[in-house]
C-alpha positions as CSV (number, residue, x, y, z in Angstrom):
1,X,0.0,0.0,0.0
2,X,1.1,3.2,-1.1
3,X,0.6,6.7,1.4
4,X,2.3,9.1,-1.3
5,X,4.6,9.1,-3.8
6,X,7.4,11.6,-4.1
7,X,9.0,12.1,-7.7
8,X,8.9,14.0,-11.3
9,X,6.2,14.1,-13.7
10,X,7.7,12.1,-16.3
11,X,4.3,12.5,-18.9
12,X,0.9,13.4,-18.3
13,X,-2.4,13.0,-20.0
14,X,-5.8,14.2,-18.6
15,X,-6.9,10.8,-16.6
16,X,-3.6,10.3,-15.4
17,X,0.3,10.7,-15.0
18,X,3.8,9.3,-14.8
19,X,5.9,9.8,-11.8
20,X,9.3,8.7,-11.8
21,X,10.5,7.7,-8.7
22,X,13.9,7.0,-8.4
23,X,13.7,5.6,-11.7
24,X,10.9,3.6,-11.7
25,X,7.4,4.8,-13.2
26,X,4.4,4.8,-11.4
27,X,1.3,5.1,-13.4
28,X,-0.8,7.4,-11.0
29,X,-5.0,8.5,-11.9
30,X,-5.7,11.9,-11.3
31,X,-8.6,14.3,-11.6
32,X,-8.7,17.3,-14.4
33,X,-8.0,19.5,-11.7
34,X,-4.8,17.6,-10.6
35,X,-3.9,17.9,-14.6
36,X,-4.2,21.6,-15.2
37,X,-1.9,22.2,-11.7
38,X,1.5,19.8,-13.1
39,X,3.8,20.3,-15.6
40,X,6.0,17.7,-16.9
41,X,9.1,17.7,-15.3
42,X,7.2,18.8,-11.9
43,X,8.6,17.5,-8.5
44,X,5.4,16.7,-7.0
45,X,4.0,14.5,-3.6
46,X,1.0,12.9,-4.3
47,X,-1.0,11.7,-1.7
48,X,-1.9,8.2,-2.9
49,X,-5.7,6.4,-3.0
50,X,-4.9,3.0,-3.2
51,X,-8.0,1.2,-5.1
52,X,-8.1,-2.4,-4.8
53,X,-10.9,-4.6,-6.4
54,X,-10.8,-8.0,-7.7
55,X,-9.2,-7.8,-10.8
56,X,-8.1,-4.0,-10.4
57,X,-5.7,-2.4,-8.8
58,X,-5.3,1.9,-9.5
59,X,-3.4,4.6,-7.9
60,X,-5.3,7.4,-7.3
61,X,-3.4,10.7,-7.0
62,X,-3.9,14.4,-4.8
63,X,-1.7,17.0,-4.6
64,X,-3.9,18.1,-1.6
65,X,-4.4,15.2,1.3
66,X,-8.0,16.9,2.0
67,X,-8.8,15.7,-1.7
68,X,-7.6,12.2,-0.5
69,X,-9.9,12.5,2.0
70,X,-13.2,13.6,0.1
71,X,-12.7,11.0,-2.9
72,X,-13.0,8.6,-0.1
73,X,-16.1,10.0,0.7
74,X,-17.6,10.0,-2.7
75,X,-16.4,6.2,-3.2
76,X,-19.1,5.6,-0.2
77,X,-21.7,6.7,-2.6
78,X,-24.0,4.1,-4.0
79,X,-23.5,3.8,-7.4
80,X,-20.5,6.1,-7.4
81,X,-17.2,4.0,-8.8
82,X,-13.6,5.6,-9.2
83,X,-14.2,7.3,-12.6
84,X,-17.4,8.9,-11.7
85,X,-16.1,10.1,-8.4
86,X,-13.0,11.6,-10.4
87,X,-15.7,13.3,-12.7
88,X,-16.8,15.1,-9.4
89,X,-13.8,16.0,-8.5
90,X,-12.6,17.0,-11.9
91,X,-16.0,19.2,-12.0
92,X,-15.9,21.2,-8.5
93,X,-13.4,22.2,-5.5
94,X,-14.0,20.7,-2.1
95,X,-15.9,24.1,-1.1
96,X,-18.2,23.7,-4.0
97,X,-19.4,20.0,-3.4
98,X,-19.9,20.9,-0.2
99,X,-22.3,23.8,-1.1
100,X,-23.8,21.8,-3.3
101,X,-24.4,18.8,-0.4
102,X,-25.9,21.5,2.1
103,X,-28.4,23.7,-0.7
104,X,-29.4,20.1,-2.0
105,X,-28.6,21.6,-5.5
106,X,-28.5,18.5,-7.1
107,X,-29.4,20.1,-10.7
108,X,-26.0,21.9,-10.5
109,X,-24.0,18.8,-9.5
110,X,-25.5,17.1,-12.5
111,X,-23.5,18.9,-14.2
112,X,-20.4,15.7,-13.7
113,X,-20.7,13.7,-17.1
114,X,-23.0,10.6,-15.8
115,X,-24.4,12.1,-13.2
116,X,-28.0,11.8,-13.9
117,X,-31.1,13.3,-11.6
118,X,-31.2,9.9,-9.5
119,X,-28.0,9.2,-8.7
120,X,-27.3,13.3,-7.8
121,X,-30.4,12.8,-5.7
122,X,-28.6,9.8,-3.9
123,X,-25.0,11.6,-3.8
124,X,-26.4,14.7,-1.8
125,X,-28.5,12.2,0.6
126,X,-25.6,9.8,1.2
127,X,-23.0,12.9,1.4
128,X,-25.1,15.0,3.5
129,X,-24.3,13.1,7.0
130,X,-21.0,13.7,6.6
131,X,-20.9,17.8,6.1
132,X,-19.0,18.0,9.6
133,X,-16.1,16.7,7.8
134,X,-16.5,18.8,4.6
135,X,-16.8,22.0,7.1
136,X,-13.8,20.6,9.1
137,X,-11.8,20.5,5.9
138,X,-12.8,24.1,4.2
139,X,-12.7,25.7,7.8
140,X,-9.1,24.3,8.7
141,X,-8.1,25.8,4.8
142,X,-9.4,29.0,5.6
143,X,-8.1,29.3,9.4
144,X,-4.7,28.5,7.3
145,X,-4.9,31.9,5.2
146,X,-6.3,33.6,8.2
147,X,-3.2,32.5,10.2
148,X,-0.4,33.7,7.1
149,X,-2.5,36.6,7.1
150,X,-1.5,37.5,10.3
151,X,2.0,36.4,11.0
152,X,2.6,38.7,7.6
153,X,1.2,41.8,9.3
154,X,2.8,41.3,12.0
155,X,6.2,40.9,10.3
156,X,5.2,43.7,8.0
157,X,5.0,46.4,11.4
158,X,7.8,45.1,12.9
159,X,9.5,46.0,9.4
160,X,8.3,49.1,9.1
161,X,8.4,50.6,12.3
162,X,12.2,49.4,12.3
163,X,12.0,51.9,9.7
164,X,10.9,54.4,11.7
165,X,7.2,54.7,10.4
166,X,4.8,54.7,13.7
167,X,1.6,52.1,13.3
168,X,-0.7,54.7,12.4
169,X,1.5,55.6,9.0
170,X,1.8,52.1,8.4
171,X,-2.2,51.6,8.5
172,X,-2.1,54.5,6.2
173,X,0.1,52.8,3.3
174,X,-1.8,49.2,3.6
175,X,-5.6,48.1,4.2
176,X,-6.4,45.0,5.6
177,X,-7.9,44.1,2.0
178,X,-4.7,44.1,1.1
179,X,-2.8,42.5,3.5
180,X,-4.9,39.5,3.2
181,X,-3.8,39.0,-1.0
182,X,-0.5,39.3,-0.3
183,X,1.6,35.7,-0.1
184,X,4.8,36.3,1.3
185,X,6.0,39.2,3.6
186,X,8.7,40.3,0.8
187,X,5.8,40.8,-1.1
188,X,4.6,42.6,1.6
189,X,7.0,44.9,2.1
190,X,8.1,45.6,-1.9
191,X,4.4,46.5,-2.4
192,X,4.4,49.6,0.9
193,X,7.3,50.7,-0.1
194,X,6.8,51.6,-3.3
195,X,3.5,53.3,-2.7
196,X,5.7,55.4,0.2
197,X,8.6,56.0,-2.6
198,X,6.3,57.3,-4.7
């Protein structure tokens, strides 16, 4: 059983990818999503869904564990098998299925290729008990953004007023709006100082 694999893209196509490990190739399924986020020659981790029947035997790939997580929900889905379950996944984010779940908007999620009015019907009624874990996952994303938020105004103060600027300058250069799109505090910093240069 695999937990992730660590490695290169070696080639991709839009159901699924190489990665080379070490040199050996590991044929991995992944959703549309997953393909529009790699590039071949990538070093990626994928966190691995190992799906074992009978006669089959797939690796299922996620560049986000929370996605791991959810595709194991959806395989709990009567009538929902591996490629239909990717088709969700392919078609909406985790925040979006879970919108979907708690409005019972089941004409939007037939939008999934196969999906049809019964079987979205079913999906939202089997999913629906287990929203606590779709909140748990979006919430624990967003207290993520919340917290690099913060720790890059803080840095960002400590920076300035190093400068010599007092707090309430520093409010002056940078809203809040801003602070929150900003990734990195270098970012952070290039960005007030060139609205103070100017």
């Amino acid at each position: 059983m695999f937990e992730y694999l660590k490695g290169k893209v070696a080639y991709k196509k839009p159901d699924y990818l190489a990665i080379d490990v070490n040199g050996v190739g590991y044929k991995v399924d992944i959703s549309l999503r997953t393909f529009d986020q790699v590039a071949i020659g990538d070093d990626v981790t994928f966190y691995i869904y190992n799906y074992i029947k009978e006669d089959t035997y797939k690796l299922v790939g996620f560049l986000d564990e929370r996605e791991r997580l959810v595709f194991d929900l959806l395989l709990k889905v009567k009538g929902i098998g591996i490629t239909l379950a990717l088709s969700v996944m392919s078609t909406f984010d985790i925040d979006t299925i879970r919108d979907l779940v708690s409005n019972d908007d089941y004409k939007n999620l037939k939008k999934v290729p196969k999906m049809g009015e019964k079987k979205a019907q079913q999906f939202i009624l089997d999913i629906k008990g287990k929203l606590k874990i779709l909140d748990k996952l979006t919430t624990r994303d967003q207290n993520e953004k919340v917290g690099n938020y913060l720790e890059i105004e803080e840095e960002l103060y400590d920076a300035l007023e190093g400068l010599g600027y007092s707090k309430k300058e520093i409010g002056s250069f940078v809203t809040r709006e801003e602070l929150k799109e900003f990734t990195t505090i270098e970012e952070a910093v290039k960005t007030v100082l060139r609205k103070i240069n100017k």
